[in-house]
Backbone as a ProteinNet text record, in pm:
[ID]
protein_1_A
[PRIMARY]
XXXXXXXXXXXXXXXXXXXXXXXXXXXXXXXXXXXXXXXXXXXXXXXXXXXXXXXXXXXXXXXXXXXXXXXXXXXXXXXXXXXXXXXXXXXXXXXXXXXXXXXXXXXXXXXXXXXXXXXXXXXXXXXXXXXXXXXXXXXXXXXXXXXXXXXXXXXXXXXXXXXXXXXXXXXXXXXXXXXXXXXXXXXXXXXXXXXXXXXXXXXXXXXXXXX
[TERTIARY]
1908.7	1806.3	1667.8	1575.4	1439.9	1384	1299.1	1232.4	1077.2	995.9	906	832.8	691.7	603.1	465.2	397.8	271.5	203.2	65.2	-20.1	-123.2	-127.5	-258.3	-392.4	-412	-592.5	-703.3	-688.7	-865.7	-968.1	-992.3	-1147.6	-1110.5	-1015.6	-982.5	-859	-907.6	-796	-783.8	-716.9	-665.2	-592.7	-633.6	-542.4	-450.2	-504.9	-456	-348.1	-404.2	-320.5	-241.1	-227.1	-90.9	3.9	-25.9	-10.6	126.5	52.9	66	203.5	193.8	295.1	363	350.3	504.7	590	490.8	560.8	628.7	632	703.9	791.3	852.6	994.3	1046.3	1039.7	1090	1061.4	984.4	930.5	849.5	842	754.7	672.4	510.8	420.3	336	246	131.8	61.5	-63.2	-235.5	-218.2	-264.7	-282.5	-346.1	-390.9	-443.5	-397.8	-312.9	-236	-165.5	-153.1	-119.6	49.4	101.7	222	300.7	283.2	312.8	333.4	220.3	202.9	371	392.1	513	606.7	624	714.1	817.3	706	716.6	847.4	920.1	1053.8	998.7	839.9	828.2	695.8	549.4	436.2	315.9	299.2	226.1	96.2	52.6	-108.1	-194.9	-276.1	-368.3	-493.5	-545.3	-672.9	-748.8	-901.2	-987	-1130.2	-1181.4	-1306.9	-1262.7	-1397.3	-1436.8	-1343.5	-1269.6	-1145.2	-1188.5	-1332.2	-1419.5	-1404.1	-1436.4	-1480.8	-1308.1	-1199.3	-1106.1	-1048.8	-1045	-989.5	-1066	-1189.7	-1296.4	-1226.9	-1213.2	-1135	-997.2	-936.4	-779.7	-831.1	-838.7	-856.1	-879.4	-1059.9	-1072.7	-908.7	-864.1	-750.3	-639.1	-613.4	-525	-442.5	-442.1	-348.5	-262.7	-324.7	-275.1	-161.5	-229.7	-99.8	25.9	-1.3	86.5	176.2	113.9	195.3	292.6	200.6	288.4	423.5	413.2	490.8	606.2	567	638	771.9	715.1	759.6	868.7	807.9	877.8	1028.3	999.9	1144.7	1175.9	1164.3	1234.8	1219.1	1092.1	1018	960.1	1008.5	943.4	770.6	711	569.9	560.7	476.4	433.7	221.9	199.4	78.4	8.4	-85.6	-122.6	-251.1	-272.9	-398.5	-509.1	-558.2	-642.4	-566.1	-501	-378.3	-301.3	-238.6	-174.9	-244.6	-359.8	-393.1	-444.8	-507.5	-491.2	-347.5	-255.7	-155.1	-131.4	-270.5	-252.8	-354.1	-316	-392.8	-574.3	-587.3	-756.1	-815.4	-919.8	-998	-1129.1	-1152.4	-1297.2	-1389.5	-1483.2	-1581	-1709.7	-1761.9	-1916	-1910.5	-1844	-1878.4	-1812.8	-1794.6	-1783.1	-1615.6	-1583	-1451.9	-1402.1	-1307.1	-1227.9	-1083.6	-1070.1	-924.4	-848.2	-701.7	-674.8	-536.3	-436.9	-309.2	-222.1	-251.3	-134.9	-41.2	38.7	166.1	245.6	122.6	217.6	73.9	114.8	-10.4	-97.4	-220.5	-250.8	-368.6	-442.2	-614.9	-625.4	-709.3	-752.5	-858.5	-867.6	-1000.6	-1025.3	-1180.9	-1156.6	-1155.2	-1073.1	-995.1	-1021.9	-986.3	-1019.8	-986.4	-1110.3	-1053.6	-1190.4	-1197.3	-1323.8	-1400.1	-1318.8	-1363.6	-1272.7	-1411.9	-1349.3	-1445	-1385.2	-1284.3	-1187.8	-1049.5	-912.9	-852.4	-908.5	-935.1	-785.6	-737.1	-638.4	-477.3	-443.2	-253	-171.2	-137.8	-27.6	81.1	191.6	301	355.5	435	431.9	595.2	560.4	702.9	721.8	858.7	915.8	1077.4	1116.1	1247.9	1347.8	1510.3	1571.8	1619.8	1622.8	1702.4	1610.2	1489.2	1398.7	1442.4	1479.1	1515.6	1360.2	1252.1	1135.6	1114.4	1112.6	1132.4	1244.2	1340.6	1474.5	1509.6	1526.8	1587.8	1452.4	1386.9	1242.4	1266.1	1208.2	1212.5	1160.7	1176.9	998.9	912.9	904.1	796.9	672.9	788.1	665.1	551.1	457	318.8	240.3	221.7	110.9	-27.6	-58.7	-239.7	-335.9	-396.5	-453.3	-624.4	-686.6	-833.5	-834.9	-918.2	-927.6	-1029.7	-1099.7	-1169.1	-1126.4	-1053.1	-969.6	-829.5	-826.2	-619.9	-590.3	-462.5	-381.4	-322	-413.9	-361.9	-237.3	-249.9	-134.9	-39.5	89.4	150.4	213.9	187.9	201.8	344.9	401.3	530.9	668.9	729.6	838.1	969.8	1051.8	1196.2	1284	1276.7	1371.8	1487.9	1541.5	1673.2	1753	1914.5	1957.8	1967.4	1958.6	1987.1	1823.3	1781.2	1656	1566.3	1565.9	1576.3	1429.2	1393.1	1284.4	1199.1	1074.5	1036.1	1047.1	1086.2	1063.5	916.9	853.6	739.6	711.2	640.8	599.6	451.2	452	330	264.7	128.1	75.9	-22.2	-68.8	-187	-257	-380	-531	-639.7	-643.2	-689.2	-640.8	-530.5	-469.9	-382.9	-242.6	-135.7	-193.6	-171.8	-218	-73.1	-64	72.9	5.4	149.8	93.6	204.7	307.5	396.2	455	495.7	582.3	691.7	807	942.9	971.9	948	1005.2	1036	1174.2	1283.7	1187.6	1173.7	1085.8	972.9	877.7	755.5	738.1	703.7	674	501.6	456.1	377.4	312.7	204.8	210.1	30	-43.3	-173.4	-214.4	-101.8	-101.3	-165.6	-154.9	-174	-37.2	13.3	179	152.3	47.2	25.7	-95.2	-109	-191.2	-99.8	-3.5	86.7	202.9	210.6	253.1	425.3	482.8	640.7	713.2	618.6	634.9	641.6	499.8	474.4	581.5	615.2	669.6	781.4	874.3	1010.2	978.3	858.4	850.6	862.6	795.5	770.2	919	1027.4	1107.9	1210.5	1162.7	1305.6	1242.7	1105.6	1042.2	1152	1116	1170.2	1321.2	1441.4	1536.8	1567.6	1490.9	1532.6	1480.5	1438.5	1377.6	1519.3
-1978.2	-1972.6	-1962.9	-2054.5	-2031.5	-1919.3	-1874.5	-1697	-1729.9	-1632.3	-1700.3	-1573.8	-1643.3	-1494	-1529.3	-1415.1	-1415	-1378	-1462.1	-1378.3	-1336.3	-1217.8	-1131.2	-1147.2	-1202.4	-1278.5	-1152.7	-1074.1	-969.3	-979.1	-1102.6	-1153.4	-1123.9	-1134.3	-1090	-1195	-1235	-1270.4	-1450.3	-1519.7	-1633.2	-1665.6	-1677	-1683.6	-1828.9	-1951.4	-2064.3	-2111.7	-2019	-2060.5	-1978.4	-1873.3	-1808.5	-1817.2	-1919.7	-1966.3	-2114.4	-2196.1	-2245.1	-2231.9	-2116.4	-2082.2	-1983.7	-1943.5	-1939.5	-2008.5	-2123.4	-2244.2	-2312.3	-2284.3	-2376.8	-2335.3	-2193.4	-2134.4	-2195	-2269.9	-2285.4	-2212.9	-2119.3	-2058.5	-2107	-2078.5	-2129.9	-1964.5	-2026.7	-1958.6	-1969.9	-1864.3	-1884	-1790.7	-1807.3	-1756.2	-1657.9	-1505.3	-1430.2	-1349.6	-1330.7	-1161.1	-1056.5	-1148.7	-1095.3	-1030.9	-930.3	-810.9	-799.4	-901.2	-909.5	-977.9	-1088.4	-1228.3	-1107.8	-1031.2	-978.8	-888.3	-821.3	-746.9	-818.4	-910.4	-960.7	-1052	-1130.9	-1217.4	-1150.7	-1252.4	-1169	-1109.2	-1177.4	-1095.3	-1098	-958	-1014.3	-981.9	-1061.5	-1088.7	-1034.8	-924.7	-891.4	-917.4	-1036.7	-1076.8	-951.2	-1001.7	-898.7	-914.6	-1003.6	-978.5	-927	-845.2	-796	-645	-568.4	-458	-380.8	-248	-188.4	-166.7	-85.7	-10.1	-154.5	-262.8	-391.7	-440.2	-397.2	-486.2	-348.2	-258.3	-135.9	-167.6	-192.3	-178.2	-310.4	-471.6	-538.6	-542.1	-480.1	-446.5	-339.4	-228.5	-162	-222.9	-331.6	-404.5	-506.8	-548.4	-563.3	-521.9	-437.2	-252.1	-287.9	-386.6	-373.9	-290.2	-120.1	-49.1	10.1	-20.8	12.6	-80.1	-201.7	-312.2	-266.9	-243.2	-186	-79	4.7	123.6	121.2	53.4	11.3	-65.3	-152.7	-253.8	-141.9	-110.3	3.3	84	137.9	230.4	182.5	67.6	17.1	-27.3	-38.4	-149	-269.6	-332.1	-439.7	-495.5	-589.4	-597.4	-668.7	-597.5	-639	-639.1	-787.2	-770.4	-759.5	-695.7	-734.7	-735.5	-791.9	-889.8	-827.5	-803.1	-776.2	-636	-709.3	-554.3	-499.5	-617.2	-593.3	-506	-480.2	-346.9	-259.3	-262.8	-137.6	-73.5	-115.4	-59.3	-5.8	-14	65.6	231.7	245.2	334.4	423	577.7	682.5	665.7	605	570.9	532.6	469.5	398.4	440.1	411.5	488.7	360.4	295.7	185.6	197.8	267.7	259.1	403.1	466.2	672.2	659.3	582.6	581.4	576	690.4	695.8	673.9	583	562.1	539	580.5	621.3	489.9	444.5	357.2	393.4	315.5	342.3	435.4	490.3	588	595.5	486.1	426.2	522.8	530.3	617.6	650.4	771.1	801.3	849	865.6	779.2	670	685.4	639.2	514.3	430.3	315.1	332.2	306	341.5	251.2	255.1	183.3	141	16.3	17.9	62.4	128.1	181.7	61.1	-17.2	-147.2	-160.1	-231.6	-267.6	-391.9	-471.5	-595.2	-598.3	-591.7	-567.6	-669.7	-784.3	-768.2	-789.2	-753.9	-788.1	-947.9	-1041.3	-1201.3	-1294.7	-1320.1	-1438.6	-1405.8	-1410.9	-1400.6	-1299.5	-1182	-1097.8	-1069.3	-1008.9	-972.3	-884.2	-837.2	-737.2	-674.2	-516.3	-461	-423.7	-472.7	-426.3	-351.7	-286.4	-233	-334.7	-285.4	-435.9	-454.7	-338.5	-400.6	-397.4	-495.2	-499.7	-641.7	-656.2	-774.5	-863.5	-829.1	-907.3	-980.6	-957.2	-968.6	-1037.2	-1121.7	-1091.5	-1246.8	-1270.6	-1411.3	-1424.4	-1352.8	-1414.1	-1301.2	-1384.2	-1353.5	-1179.7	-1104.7	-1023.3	-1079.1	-1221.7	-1285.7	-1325.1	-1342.8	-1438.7	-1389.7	-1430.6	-1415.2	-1422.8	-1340.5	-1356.7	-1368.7	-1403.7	-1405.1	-1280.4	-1246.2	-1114.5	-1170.6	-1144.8	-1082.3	-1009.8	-851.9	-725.9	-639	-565.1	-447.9	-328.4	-304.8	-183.9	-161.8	-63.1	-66.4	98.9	126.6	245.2	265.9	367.8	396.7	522.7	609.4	668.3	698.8	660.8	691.2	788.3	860.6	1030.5	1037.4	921	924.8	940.6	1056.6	1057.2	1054.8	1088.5	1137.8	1258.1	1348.9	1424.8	1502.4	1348.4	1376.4	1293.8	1241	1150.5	1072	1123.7	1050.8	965.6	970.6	920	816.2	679.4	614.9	592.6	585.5	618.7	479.8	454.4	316.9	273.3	107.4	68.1	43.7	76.2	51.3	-52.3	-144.6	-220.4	-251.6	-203.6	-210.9	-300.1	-307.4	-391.3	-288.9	-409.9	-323.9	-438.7	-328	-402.4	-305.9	-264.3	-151	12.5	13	109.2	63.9	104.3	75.3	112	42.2	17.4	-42.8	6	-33.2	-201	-254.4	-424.4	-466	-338.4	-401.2	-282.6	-262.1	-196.3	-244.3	-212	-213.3	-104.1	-107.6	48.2	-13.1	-73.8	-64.6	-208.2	-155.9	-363.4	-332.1	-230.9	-274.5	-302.2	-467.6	-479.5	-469.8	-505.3	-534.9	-571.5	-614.9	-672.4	-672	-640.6	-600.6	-775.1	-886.6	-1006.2	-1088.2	-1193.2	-1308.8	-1430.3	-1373.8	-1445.9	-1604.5	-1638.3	-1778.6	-1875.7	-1783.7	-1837.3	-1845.8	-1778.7	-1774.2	-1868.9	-2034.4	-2082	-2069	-2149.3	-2101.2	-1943.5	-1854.5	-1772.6	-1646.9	-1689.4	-1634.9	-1748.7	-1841.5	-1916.8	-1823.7	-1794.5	-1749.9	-1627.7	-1519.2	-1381.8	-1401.2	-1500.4	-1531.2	-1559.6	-1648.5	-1679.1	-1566.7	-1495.4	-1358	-1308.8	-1264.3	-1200.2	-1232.3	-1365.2	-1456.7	-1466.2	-1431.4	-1465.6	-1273.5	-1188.5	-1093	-1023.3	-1110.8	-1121.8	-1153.9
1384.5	1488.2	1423.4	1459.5	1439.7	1470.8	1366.7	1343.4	1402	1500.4	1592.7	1507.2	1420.3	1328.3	1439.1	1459.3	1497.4	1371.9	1325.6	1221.4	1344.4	1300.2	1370.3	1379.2	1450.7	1442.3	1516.8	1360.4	1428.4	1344.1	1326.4	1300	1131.3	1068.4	945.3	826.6	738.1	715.9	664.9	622.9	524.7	708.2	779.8	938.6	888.4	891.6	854.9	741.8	624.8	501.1	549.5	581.8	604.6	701.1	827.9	892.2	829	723.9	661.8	611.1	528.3	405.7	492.3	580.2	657.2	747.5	825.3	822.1	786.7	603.2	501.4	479.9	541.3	538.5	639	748.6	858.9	1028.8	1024.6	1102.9	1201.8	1303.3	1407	1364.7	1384.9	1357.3	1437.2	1533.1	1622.5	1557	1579.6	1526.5	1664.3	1685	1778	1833.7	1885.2	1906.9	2048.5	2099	2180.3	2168	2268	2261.6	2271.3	2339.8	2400.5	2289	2288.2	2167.1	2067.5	2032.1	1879	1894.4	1980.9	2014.9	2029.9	2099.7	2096.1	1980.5	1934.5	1800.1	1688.7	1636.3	1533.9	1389	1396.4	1249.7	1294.7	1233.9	1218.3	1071	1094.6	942.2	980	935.5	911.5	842.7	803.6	711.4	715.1	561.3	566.3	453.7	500.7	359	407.8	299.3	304.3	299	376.8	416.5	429.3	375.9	498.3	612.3	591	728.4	843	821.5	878.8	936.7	825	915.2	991	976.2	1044.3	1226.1	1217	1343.7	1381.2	1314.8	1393.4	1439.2	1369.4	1418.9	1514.2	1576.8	1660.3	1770.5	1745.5	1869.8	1910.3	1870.6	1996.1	1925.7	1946.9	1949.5	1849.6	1690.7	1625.9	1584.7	1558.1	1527.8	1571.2	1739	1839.8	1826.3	1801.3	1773.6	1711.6	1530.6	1424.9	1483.6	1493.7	1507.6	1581.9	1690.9	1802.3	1766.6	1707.8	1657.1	1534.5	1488.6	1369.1	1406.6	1530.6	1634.8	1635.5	1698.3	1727.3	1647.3	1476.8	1371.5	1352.8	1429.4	1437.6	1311.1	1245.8	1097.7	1108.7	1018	997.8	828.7	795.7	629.3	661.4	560.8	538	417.2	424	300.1	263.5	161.7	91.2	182.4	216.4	291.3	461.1	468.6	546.4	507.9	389.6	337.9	328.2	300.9	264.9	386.4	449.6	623.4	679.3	569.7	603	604	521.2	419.8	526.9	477.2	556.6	556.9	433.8	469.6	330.6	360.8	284.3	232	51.9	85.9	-14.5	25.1	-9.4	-11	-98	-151	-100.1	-113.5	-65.4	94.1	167	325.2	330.8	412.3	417.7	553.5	560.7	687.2	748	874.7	829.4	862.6	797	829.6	930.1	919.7	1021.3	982.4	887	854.7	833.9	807.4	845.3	691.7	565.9	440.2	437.1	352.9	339.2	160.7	134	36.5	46.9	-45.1	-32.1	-100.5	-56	-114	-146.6	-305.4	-360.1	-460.2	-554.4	-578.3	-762.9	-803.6	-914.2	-1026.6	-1115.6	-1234.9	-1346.9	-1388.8	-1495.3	-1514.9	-1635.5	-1690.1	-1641.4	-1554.8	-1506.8	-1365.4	-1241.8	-1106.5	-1021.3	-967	-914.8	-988.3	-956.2	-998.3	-965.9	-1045.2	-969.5	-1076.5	-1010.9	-1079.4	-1109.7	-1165.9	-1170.2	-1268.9	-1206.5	-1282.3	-1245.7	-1332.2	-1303.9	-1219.8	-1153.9	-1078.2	-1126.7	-1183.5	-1220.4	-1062.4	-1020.8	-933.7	-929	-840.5	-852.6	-868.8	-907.6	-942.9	-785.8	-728.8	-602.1	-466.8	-482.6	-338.5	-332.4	-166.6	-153	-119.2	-124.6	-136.4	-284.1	-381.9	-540.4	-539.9	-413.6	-476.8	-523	-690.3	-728.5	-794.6	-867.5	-906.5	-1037.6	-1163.1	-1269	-1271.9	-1405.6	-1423.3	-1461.6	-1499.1	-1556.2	-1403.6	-1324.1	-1200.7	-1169.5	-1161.1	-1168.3	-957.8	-964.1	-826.8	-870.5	-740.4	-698.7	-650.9	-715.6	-662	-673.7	-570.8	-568.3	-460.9	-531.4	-495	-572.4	-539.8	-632.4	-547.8	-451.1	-376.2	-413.1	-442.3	-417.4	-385.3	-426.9	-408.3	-540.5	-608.4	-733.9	-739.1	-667.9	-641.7	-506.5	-560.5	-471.7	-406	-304.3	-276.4	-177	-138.5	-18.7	-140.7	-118.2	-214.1	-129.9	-110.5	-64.8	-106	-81.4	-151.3	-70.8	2.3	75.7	84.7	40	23.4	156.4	268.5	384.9	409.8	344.6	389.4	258.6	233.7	174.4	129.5	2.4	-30.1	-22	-28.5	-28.2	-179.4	-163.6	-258.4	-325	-371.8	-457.9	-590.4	-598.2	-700.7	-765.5	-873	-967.6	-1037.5	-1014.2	-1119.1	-1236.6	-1297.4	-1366.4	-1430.4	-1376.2	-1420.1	-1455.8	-1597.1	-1635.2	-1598.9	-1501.4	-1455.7	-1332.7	-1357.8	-1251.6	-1134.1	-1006.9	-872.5	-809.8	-644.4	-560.4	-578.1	-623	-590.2	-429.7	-428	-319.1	-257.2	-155.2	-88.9	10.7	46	115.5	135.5	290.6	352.6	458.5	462.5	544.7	643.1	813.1	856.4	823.2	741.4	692.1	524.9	520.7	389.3	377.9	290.8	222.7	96.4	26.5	-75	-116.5	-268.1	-202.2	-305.9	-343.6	-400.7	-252.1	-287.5	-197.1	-203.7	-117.5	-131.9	-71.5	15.9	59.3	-9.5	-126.4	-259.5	-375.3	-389.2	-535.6	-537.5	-485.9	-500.8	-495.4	-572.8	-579	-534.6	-613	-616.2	-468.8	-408.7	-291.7	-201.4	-197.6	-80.3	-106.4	-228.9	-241.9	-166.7	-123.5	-136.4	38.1	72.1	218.5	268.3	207	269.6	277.1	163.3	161.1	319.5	291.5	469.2	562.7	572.8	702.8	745.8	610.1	605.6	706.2	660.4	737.1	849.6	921.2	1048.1	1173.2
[MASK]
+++++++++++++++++++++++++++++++++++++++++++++++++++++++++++++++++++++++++++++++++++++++++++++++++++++++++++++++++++++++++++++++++++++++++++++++++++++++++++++++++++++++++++++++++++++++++++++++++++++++++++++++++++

């Protein structure tokens, strides 16, 4: 059965290319900002570039957060992409101005500790052996990253076997930063999976296959 993705259209975001490159899994894909569609839809993709402060104020204006959350609620899978992830995160802080984001884990986006920022062009990403996002792709494969924000530490642990910890994946660019997360239907990724070629199409289709 064909997998129906909404990408989230709040004034934020690669809307088209990602549009694009999940198309190329087989997916029927609509551009959105609807409120209903966005809920309803079998998977949704949150794009996000620029500002956090800037995409936080456009996701709010049409109630993404509520979306997410909602969506979450019930086991609804959502990925998001670049400042899209990190609006996952309890809050953001950009030039001294701190803001909060969805909360979804919690943990600050700040910004990167490296000698040359932005973080522009293609690295590796150590990931766990068993995330089925990573899954069939070398340790060599290379993503797309531009960023001068990330999440240098990660503060969500587990310390109960019934309760499954997220998967986490690292890069580094002058200092390890989250390049990915898998926690159960929320992925995310702080790469550009509909810029990284082979690589991102394989990351997109694992998405799609578990939708």
């Amino acid at each position: 059965m064909t997998k129906n993705v909404v990408v989230l259209d709040y004034g934020s975001g690669n809307l088209r290319s990602a549009q694009r490159a999940v198309e190329r899994t087989g997916a029927n894909v609509t551009v959105t900002s609807n409120f209903q569609q966005a809920m309803d839809a079998d998977g949704l993709l949150v794009p996000g570039v620029g500002a956090f402060e800037a995409c936080m104020r456009g996701l709010k204006a049409v109630r993404g957060e509520q979306i997410i959350g909602r969506r979450l609620a019930g086991g609804r899978p959502v990925l998001g992409i670049c400042v899209g992830m990190q609006i996952l995160f309890e809050k953001g802080v950009e030039h001294g101005v701190e803001t909060d984001g969805c909360d979804e884990w919690p943990g600050v986006v700040e910004p990167l500790d490296a000698p040359v920022v932005p973080h522009m062009g293609w690295n590796t990403v150590d990931a766990p052996a068993d995330t089925r996002m990573f899954a069939g792709m070398d340790a060599d494969t290379r993503f797309y990253f531009v960023h001068s924000y990330g999440v240098r530490h990660w503060v969500l642990e587990s310390h109960s076997e019934k309760i499954r910890a997220p998967k986490v994946a690292w890069t580094t660019h002058g200092q390890p930063f989250v390049a990915a997360v898998e926690n159960g239907p929320l992925w995310a990724t702080q790469f550009h999976p509909e810029k990284s070629g082979d690589a991102g199409a394989a990351l997109l289709t694992n998405w799609v296959d578990t939708l």
